[in-house]
C-alpha positions, 0 to 999 in steps of 0.5 A, a space after each residue: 443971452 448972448 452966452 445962451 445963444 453961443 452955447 446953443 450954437 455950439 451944440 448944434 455944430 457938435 451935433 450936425 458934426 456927430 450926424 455927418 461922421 462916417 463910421 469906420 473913417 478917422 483922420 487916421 484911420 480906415 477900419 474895415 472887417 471880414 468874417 471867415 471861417 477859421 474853425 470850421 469846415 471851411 477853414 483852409 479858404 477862410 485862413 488863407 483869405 485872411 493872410 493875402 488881406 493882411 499882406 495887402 493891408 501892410 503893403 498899403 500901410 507900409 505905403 502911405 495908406 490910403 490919403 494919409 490914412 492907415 488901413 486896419 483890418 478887423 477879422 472875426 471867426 464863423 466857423 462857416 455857422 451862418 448863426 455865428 457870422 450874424 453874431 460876428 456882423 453885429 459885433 464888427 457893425 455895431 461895436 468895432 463900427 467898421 467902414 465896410 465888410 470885405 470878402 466875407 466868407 460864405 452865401 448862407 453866412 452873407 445872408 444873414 450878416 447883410 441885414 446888420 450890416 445895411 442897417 447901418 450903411 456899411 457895404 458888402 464889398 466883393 464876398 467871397 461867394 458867387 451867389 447871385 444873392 450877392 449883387 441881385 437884387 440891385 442894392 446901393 451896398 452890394 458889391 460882387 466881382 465873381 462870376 455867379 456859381 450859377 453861370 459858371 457852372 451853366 456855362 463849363 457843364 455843356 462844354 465838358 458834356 460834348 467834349 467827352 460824350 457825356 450821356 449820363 450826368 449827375 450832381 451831389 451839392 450842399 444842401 443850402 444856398 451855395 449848394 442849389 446855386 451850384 444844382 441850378 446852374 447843372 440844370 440850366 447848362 443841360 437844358 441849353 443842349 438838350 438834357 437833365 441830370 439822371 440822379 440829384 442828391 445832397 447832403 447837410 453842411 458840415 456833413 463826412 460821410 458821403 458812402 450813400 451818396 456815391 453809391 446812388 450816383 454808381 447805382 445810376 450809372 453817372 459819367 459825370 458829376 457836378 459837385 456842389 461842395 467846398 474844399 473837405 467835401 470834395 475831397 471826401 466825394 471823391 475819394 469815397 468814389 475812387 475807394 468803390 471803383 466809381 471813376 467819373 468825371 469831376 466838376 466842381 465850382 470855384 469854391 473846390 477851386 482851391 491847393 487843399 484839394 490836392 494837398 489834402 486828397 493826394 493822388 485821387 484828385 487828380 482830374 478833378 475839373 474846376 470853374 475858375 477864375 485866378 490862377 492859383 499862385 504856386 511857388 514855382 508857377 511859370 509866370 514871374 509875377 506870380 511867382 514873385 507875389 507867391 514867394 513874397 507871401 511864403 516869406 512873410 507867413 511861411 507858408 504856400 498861399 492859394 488862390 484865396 489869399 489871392 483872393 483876400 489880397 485883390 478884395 483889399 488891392 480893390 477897395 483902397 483904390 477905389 478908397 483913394 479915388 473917392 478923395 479925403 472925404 471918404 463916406 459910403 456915398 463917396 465909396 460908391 460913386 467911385 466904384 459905379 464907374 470903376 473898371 479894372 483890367 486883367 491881373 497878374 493872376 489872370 483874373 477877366 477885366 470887371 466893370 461896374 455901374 449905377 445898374 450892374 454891381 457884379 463885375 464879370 460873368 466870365 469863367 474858365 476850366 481849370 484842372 489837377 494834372 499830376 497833383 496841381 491845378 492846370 489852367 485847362 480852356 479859355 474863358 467861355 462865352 
């Protein structure tokens, strides 16, 4: 009786111990993941995100780690395919059981990986998208730190409009998630002084020929086009535009905010306006620090980082403090109720301060200009109210 009594004793310890095991949290170990896109379209962000991650996972290990537990980083492809980030979710959920998902490339990607990912209690932390999808509606596991393309745009459009007597506006945007939020906010920023865009027209994801596009846009005689489009897209607008003689002026979102614009699309870029948050770290930048940081990368990878492996870096600097606030008892509840009272201050990259709460999990709508002035992007404005 007494060996009975003891066996079931211990079964139910194994089990209620089973029950309460974090998935992704050893006593060595924190596993976390991130979908990027490493193939596709958008593969110069995807790639670079990827490397300013690993650069702040082997400084934390190279550290210590995180209360005693070293960080892993597991990363999957997408090849920006929306299908394919919902096969990489269930992979990384389900068979790699991670901690929790960082800095997942992508809003159409997002969308379908969430649902995986909540099933199981992981958290969304800090996407590498601005959509308002990413911490509307409230959601105990979403996390967003970037300002919406939505406001940023609401807010950049009006203000280049008065600056340069802009009559005639148009837009050209991905026809998705991403690239309405990008259309929408145009139309708010518009409305807030008075007008609407005189031409709208989209395009497919992964899309190379933007020739009827353009020559819409030229046809309604433009001044100024909002781009919903990402890095190859921009660069194919544009220099589609310049090729015909149609010279507006170019505003794109954070997500054209990025050193392949200007590597890839050489001369015609330049003047290209860009909402933005974090510099983007050149070599010889004029601040020490970035220059620092940004040589510090060239060394360890052999190649110049962009704003996205800023990016990936902050997404991971982020986590493993609130990681290390939350205590050796590391759990998605522990996680969360370290980051509803986290704040941080401005960084190095110029990046606004954030603050978060039970209520509010994104942590800044500010936004500021940036432009490509003699084949590098300028911090060209303050961040707008």
């Amino acid at each position: 009786m007494q060996i009975k009594h003891t066996v079931t004793l211990a079964a139910l310890a194994l089990t209620t111990s089973c029950a309460l095991a974090q998935q992704g949290v050893s006593k060595t170990e924190i596993t976390i993941g991130s979908i990027q896109d490493l193939s596709g379209p958008a593969v110069s962000l995807g790639k670079q995100a990827r490397l300013g991650m690993m650069l702040r996972v082997d400084e934390i290990n190279e550290q210590g780690g995180i209360n005693g537990r070293k960080l892993k980083l597991l990363v999957e492809d997408s090849g920006y395919d929306p299908k394919k980030a919902f096969l990489a979710a269930q992979k990384l959920v389900n068979q790699d059981k991670i901690f929790m998902m960082v800095g997942h490339i992508g809003t159409a990607h997002n969308l379908a990986a969430m649902p995986v990912q909540f099933e199981k209690n992981v958290v969304n932390f800090f996407p590498l998208t601005a959509a308002r999808e990413m911490y509307e509606p409230l959601h105990k596991l979403k996390y967003a730190f970037s300002v919406t393309y939505f406001d940023q745009i609401r807010k950049t459009t009006p203000k280049l409009v008065k600056e340069k007597g802009i009559k005639k506006v148009c837009t050209m945007y991905q026809d998705d998630e991403f690239g309405l939020e990008v259309m929408r906010g145009g139309e708010a920023g518009l409305k807030s002084i008075g007008m609407d865009f005189t031409e709208k027209t989209s395009y497919k994801r992964g899309a190379t020929d933007f020739s009827s596009q353009v020559a819409k846009m030229k046809a309604a005689g433009c001044e100024m086009v909002v781009l919903g489009t990402i890095a190859r897209e921009t660069i194919g607008a544009i220099g589609e535009s310049r090729k015909t003689g149609f010279n507006p002026v170019f505003l794109a979102s954070n997500a054209a905010y990025n050193d392949a614009i200007h590597k890839l699309g050489g001369k015609a870029m330049d003047g290209l306006y860009s909402s933005m948050t974090a510099q983007n770290p050149y070599l010889d930048d004029s601040s020490q620090p970035i220059r620092f940081w940004a040589n510090k990368f060239k060394t360890k990878f052999n190649e110049d980082p962009s704003v996205f492996s800023v990016y990936g870096y902050l997404i991971v600097d982020t986590f493993a403090k609130v990681a290390e606030k939350a205590g050796q008892n590391l759990t998605t509840d522990s996680f969360a109720k370290v980051m509803d009272t986290m704040s941080t201050p401005p960084d190095i990259f110029g990046s606004p301060s954030t603050s978060f709460s039970p209520t509010k999990h994104m942590g800044s709508d500010a936004a500021r200009l940036s432009q490509i002035v003699d084949g590098k992007w300028k911090v060209v404005s303050e961040y707008i109210n």
